[in-house]
C-alpha positions in Angstrom: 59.5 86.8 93.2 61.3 85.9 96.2 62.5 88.2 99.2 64.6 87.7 102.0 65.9 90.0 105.1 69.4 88.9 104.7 71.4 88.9 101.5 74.5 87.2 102.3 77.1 86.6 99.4 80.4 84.6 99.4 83.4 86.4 100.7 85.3 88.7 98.3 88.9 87.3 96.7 91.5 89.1 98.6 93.6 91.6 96.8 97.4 90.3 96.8 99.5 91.2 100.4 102.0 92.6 98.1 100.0 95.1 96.5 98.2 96.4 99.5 101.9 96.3 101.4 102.6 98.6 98.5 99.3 100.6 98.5 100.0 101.2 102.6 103.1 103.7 101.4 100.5 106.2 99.7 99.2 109.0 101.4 95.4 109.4 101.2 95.9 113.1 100.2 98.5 112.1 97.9 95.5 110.8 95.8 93.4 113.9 96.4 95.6 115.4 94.4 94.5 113.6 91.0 91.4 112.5 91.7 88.1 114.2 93.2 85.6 111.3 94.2 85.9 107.6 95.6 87.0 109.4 98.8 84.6 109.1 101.9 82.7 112.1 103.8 85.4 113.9 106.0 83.1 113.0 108.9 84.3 109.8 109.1 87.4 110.5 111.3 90.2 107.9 113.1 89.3 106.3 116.5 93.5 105.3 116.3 95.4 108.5 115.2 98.6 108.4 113.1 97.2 104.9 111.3 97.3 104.0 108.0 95.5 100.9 106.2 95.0 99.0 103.2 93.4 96.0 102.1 90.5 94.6 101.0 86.4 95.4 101.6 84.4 93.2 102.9 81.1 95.1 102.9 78.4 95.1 105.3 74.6 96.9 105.8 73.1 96.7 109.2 70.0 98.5 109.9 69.7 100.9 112.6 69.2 99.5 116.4 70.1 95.7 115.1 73.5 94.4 114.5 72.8 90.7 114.2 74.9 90.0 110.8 77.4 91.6 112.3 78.2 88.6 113.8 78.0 86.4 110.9 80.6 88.9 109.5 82.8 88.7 112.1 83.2 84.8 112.0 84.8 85.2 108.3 86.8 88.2 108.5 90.5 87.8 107.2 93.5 89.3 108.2 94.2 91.5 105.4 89.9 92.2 105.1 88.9 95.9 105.9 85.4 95.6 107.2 83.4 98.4 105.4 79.8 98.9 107.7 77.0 100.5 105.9 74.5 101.9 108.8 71.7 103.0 106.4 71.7 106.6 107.8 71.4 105.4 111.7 73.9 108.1 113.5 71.8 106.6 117.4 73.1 103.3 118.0 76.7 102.1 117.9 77.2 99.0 116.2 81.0 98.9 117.4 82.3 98.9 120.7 84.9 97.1 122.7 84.2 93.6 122.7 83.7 93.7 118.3 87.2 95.4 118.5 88.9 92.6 120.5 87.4 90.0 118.1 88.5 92.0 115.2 92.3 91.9 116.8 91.9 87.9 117.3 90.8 87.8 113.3 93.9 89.8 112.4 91.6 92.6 110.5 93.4 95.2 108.7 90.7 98.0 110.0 86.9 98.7 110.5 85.2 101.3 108.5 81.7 102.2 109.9 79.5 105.1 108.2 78.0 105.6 112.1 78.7 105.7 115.7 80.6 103.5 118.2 81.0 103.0 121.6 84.0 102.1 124.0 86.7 104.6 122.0 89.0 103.9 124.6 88.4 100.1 125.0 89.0 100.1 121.0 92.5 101.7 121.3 93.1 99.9 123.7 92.5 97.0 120.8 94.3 98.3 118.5 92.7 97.7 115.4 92.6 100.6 113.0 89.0 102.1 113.3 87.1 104.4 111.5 84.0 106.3 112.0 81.3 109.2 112.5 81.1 109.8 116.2 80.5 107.9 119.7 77.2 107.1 121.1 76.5 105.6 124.1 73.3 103.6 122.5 74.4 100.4 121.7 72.5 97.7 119.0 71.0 94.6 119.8 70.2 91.4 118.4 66.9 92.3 116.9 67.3 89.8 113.9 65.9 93.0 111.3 67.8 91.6 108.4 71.3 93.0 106.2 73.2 92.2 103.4 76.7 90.9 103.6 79.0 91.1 100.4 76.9 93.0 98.7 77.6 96.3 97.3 76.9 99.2 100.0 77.4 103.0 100.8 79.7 103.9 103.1 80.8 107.7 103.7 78.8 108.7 100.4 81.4 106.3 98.6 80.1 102.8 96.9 81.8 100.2 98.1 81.9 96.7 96.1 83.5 93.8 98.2 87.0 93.2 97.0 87.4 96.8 96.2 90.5 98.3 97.6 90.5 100.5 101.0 93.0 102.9 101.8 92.7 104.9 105.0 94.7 107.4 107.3 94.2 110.6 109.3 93.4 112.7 106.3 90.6 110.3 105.2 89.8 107.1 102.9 89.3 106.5 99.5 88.0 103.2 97.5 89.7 102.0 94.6 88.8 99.0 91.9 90.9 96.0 91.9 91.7 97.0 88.3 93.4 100.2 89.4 95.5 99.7 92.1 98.1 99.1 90.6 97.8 102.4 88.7 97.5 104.5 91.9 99.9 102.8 93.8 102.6 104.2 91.1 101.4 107.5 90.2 101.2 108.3 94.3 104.3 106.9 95.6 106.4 109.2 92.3 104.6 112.1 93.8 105.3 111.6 96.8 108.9 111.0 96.0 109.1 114.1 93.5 107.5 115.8 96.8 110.6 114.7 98.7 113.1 116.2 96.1 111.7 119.6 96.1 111.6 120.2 99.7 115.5 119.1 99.7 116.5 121.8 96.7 113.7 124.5 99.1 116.2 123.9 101.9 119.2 124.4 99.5 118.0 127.4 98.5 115.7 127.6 95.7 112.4 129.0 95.1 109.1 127.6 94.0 109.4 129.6 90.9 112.9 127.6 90.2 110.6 124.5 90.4 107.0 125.5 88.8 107.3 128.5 86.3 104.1 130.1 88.3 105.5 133.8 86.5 104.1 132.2 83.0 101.0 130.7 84.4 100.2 133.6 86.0 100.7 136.0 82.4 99.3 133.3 80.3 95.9 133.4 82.6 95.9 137.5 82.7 96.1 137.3 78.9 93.6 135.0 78.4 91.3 137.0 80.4 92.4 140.3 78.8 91.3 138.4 75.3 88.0 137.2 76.4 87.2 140.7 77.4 88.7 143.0 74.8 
């Protein structure tokens, strides 16, 4: 049985620009509303506030103080890729700083998801390439030549990650969708969020939330339920 210290796969199939252009309308929380996993820890948090993202994962898994397929990623990233970092638990060493940041703006990446620390927050606004992650450390990796996997399926924010899997992210978190249900989402989210839309216009003509949602029958249709289990 063979082992290496770097699993690298081909690069994903990228999701189509018109579906992720379509995708980008829909509010993370839109889809909290529906569904209750695929969304990544809260912890990971916008270097770039007020962005939102969506395209495809490319997934990589770095080991703590070593970020040498890091740059083997970096030299195939596409615009439209979302770069999905799996740190293996490391919260010491930023694998993502400045210069990474400027080459991720000369590939034309959609964003950079790490599940760890970076360095140079201001360098990478400066950038301007969406960014997400867990904190800032001023411990940077080196090329220690440890090992990774590249295209591989990974952990990121609690969440597993497959590359070509759908990545949508904004202030109020990111969540990871299947290729197979984009589509899906992308529908269901942007009705909501245009149903949303109509009820705050008849709210400011004057109606009430009762006029909208009969919470009156909810509300007596719980209480009698409750009164029946207990009588």
């Amino acid at each position: 049985m063979s082992f290496k210290s770097y699993r690298i796969q081909e690069m994903p199939p990228q999701l189509p620009a018109a579906a992720m252009a379509e995708l980008q309308k829909v509010e993370v929380a839109t889809i909290g509303h529906y569904l209750h996993d695929r969304f990544m820890a809260p912890a990971l948090r916008p270097i770039l506030d007020g962005r939102r993202i969506a395209g495809t994962a490319v997934t990589l898994s770095i080991p703590g103080p070593d970020s040498t397929l890091l740059y083997h990623a970096m030299d195939r990233l596409r615009p439209g890729d979302v770069l999905v970092v799996d740190r293996a638990g490391d919260d010491r060493h930023a694998c993502w700083g400045g210069f990474m940041a400027a080459v991720a703006k000369l590939r034309q990446a959609t964003g950079i998801i790490i599940d760890g620390m970076v360095t140079d927050p201001t360098e990478i606004r400066a950038q301007g390439v969406a960014t997400w992650a867990r904190g800032v450390s001023q411990i940077t990796t080196k090329l220690l030549n440890l090992g990774g996997a590249f295209n591989l399926p990974v952990s990121c924010g609690g969440v597993a990650v497959n590359p070509g899997d759908a990545v949508l992210a904004d202030d109020c978190g990111i969540v990871v969708l299947p290729p197979d249900e984009v589509a899906g989402a992308t529908k269901t989210a942007l009705a909501d969020q245009a149903e949303e839309g109509d009820w705050l216009a008849k709210l400011k003509a004057g109606k009430k939330l009762q006029d909208l949602v009969d919470i009156e029958k909810m509300i007596a249709e719980r209480n009698k339920l409750d009164g029946a289990s207990h009588g």
